[in-house]
PLY file of the C-alpha trace (Angstrom):
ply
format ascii 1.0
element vertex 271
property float x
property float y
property float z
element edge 270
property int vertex1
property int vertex2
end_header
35.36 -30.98 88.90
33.60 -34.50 87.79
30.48 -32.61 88.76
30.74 -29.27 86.58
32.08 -31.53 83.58
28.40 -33.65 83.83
26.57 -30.44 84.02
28.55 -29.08 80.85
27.72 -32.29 78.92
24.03 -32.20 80.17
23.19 -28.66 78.96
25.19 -29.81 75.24
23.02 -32.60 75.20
20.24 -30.21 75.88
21.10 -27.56 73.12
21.92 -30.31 70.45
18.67 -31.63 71.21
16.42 -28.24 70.62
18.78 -27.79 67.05
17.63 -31.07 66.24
13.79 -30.13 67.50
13.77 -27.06 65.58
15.17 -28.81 62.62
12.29 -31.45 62.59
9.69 -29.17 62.90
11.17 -26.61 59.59
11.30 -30.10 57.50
7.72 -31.10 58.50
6.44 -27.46 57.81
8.36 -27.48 54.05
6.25 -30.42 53.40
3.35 -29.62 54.58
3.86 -26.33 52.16
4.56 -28.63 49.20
1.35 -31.00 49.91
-0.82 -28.05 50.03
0.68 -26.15 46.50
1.98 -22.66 48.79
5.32 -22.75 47.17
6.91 -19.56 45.19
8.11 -20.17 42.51
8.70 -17.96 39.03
6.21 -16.72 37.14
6.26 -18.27 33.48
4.77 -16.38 30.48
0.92 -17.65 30.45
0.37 -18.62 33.96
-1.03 -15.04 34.84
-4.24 -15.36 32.28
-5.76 -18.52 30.26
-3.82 -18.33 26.36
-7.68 -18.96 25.15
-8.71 -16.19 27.39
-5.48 -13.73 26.28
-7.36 -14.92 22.22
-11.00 -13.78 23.16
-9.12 -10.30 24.14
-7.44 -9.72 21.22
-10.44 -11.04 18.91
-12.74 -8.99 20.93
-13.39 -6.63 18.55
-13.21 -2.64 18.83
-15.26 -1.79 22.13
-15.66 0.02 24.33
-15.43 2.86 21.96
-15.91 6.76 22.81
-18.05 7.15 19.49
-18.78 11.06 19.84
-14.72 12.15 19.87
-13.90 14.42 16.98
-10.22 14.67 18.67
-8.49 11.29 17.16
-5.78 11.81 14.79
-3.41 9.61 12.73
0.39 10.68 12.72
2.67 8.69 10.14
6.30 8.41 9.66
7.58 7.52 6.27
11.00 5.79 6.17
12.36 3.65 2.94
15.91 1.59 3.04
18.57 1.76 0.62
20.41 -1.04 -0.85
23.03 -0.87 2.10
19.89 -1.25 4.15
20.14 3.30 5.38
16.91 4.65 6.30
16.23 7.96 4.81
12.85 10.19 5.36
10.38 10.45 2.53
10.59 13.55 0.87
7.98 14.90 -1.62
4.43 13.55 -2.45
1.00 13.04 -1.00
-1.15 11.00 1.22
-5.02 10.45 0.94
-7.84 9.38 3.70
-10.49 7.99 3.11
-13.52 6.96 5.77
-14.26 3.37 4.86
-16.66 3.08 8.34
-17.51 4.56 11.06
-18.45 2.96 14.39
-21.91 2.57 16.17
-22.94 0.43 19.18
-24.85 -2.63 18.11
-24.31 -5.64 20.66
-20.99 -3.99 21.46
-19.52 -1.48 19.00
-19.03 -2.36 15.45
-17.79 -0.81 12.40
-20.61 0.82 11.08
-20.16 0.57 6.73
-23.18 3.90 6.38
-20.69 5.98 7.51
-18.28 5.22 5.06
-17.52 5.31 1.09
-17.09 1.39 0.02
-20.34 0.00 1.25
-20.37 -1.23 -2.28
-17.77 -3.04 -2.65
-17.40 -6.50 -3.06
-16.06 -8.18 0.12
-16.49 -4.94 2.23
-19.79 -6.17 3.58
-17.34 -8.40 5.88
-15.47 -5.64 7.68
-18.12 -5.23 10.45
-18.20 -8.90 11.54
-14.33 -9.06 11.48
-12.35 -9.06 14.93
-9.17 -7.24 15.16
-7.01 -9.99 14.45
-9.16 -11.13 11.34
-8.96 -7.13 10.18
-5.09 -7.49 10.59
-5.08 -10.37 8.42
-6.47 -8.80 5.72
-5.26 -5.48 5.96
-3.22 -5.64 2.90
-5.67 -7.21 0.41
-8.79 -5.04 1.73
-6.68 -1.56 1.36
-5.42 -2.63 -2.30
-9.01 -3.63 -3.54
-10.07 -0.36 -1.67
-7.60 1.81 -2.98
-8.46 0.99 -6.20
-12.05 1.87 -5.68
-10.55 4.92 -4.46
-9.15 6.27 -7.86
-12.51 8.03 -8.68
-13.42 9.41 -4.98
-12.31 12.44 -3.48
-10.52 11.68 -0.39
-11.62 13.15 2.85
-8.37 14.52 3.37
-5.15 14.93 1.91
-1.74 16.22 3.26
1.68 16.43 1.89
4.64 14.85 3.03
7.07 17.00 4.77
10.18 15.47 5.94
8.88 11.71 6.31
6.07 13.38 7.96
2.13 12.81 7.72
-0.49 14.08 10.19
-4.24 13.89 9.99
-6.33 15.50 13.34
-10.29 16.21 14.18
-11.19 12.42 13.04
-13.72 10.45 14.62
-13.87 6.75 15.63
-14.16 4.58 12.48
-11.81 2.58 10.00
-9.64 4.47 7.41
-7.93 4.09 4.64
-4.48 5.83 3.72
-3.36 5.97 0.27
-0.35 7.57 -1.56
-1.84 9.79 -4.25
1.45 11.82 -5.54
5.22 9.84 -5.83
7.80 11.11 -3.71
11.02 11.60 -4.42
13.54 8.36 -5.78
10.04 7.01 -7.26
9.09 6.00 -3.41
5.87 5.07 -2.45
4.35 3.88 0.65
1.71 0.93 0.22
-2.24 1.16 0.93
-3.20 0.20 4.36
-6.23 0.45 6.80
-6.12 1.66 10.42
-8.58 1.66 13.05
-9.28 4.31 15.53
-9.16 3.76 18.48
-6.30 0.60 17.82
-5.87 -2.42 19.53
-4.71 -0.57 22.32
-7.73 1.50 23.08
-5.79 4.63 21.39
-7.37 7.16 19.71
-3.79 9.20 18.97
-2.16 6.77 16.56
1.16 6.83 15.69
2.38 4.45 12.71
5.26 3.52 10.48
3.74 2.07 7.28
5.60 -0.15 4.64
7.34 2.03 2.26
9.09 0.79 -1.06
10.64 1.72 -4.42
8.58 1.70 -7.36
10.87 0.68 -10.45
9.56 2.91 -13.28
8.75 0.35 -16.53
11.18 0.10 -19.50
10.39 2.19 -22.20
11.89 2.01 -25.43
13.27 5.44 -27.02
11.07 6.85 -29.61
12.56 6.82 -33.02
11.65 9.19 -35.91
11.47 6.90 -38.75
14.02 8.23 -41.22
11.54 10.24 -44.25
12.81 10.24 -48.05
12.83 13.68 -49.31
10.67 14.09 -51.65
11.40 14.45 -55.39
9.72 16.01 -58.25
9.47 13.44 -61.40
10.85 14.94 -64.59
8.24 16.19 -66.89
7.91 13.69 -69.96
9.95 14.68 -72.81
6.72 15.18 -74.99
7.56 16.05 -79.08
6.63 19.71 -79.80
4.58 20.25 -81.96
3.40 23.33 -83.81
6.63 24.60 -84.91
7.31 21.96 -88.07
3.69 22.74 -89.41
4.89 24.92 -92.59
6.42 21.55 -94.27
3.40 20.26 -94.29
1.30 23.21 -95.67
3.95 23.59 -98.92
3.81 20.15 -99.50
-0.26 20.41 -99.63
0.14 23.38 -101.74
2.41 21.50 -103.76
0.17 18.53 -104.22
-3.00 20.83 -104.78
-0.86 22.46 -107.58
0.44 18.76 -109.37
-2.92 17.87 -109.02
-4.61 20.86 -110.99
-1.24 20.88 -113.14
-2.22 17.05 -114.02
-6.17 17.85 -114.28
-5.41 20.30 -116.90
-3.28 18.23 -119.10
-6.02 15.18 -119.25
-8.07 18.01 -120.56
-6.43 19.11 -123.22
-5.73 15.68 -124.30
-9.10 14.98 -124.99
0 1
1 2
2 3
3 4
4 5
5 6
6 7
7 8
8 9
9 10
10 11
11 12
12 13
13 14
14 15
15 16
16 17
17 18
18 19
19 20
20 21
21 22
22 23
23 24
24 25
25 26
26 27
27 28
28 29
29 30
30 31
31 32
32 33
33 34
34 35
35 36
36 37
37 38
38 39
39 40
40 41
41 42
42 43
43 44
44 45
45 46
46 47
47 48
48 49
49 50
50 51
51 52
52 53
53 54
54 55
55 56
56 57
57 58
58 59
59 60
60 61
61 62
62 63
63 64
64 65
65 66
66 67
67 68
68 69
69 70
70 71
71 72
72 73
73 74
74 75
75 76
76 77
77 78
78 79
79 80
80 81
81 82
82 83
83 84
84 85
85 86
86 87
87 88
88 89
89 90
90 91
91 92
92 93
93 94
94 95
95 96
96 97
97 98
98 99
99 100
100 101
101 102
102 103
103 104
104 105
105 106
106 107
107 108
108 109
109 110
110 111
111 112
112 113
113 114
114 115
115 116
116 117
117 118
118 119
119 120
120 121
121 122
122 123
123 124
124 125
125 126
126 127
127 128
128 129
129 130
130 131
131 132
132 133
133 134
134 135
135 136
136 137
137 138
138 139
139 140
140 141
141 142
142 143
143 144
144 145
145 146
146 147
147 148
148 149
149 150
150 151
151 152
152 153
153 154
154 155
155 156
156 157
157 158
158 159
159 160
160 161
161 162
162 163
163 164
164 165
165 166
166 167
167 168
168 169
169 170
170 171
171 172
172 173
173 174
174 175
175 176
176 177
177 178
178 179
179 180
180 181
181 182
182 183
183 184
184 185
185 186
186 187
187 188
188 189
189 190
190 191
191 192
192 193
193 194
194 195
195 196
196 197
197 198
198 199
199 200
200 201
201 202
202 203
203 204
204 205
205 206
206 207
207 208
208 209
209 210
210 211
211 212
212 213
213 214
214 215
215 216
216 217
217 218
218 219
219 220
220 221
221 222
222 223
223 224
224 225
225 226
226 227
227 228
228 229
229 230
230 231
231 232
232 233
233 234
234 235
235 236
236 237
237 238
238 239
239 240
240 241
241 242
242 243
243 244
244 245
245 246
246 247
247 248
248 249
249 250
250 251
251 252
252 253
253 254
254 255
255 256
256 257
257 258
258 259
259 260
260 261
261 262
262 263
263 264
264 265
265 266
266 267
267 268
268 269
269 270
């Protein structure tokens, strides 16, 4: 008996031994790992690219471009907001294009301004240097000081809006401009603004939701017929009439004629 109890207590020595073996060796291997940087651990946003990298991207510009499409298109949904903040379709009115560039391949592909109607105007000259982001910047001040250049062009297409819906097809690489010519309905009216083909994305089907808003219509004041005086004939002047009292006169001439020969003849005789 005293001999199987040693051997039970020599192979539990034994075991307890390789557990703590094993255990050594896992610890030494962890560290190892942690010296040399192996470790998993959680991606966090930026770690896959460089942020100054991820900039250069986006500020790239618009290349590579498929210049000789003539499939792109623009699609655009028209929303506005009530007061109580309900979104209801724009019904009613027209929307313009115009080409403000098209694209050619100069060091890359830029924004070509021949192709286009504003080569000249002022500030327009900078569109083909600008990056995306820069063009995104400016998108709103460009497409007002181009849609008032606008006013006396004829727009290279135009389409009505049919239930908050705009589409324009068979375009071709280049920068355009989108413009509300005709109010819709509840004085609504979507503001000017500039999209690229292809986008940011590389897309040459866009599909955008551009600002919309309410145009208040200006105070006018009521026009008021000024009140007229009827017009009134003056009374004739109350002039004496004359002609009718003129055989007074004529006796009384007679009469003197006659006291005068009467008197004539009497100093006559007298002598």
């Amino acid at each position: 008996m005293k001999k199987k109890h040693d051997v039970r207590n020599a192979l539990q020595a034994v075991l307890f031994a390789m557990v703590l073996f094993f255990a050594a060796c896992m610890s030494m291997g962890t560290v190892r790992a942690l010296a040399d940087g192996e470790t998993e651990t959680a991606a966090l946003p930026g770690d896959a690219e460089d942020p100054e990298n991820e900039t250069e991207e986006e500020d790239a510009g618009i290349w590579p471009v498929e210049i000789d499409r003539t499939d792109c298109s623009i699609s655009l949904t028209l929303q506005y907001r009530d007061a109580n903040g309900n979104a209801f379709s724009m019904v009613g009115g027209k929307i313009a294009l115009y080409k403000v560039a098209g694209v050619k391949e100069e060091n890359g592909y830029v924004y070509d301004l021949s192709a286009g109607h504003f080569a000249e105007v002022e500030g327009v000259d900078a569109i083909p240097s600008m990056k995306s982001k820069g063009l995104s910047d400016n998108n709103a001040t460009l497409a007002m000081k181009l849609a008032d250049a606008a006013k006396d062009m004829q727009p290279d297409a135009e389409a009505a809006i049919a239930d908050g819906k705009v589409s324009f097809t068979n375009l071709t690489p280049g920068l355009y401009l989108l413009v509300q010519t005709e109010e819709s309905e509840k004085n609504v009216r979507m503001n000017p603004f500039l999209m690229s083909i292809p986008n940011a994305n590389g897309e040459y089907t866009i599909q955008a939701s551009p600002k919309t808003g309410v145009v208040v219509p200006p105070e006018t004041t009521p026009e008021t017929t000024p009140e007229t005086t009827p017009e009134t004939t003056p009374p004739e002047p109350d002039i004496p009439k004359t002609g009718q009292n003129w055989w007074p006169v004529l006796i009384l001439g007679i009469l003197g004629f006659l006291l005068l020969m009467t008197g004539a003849i009497m100093l006559k005789k007298e002598r």
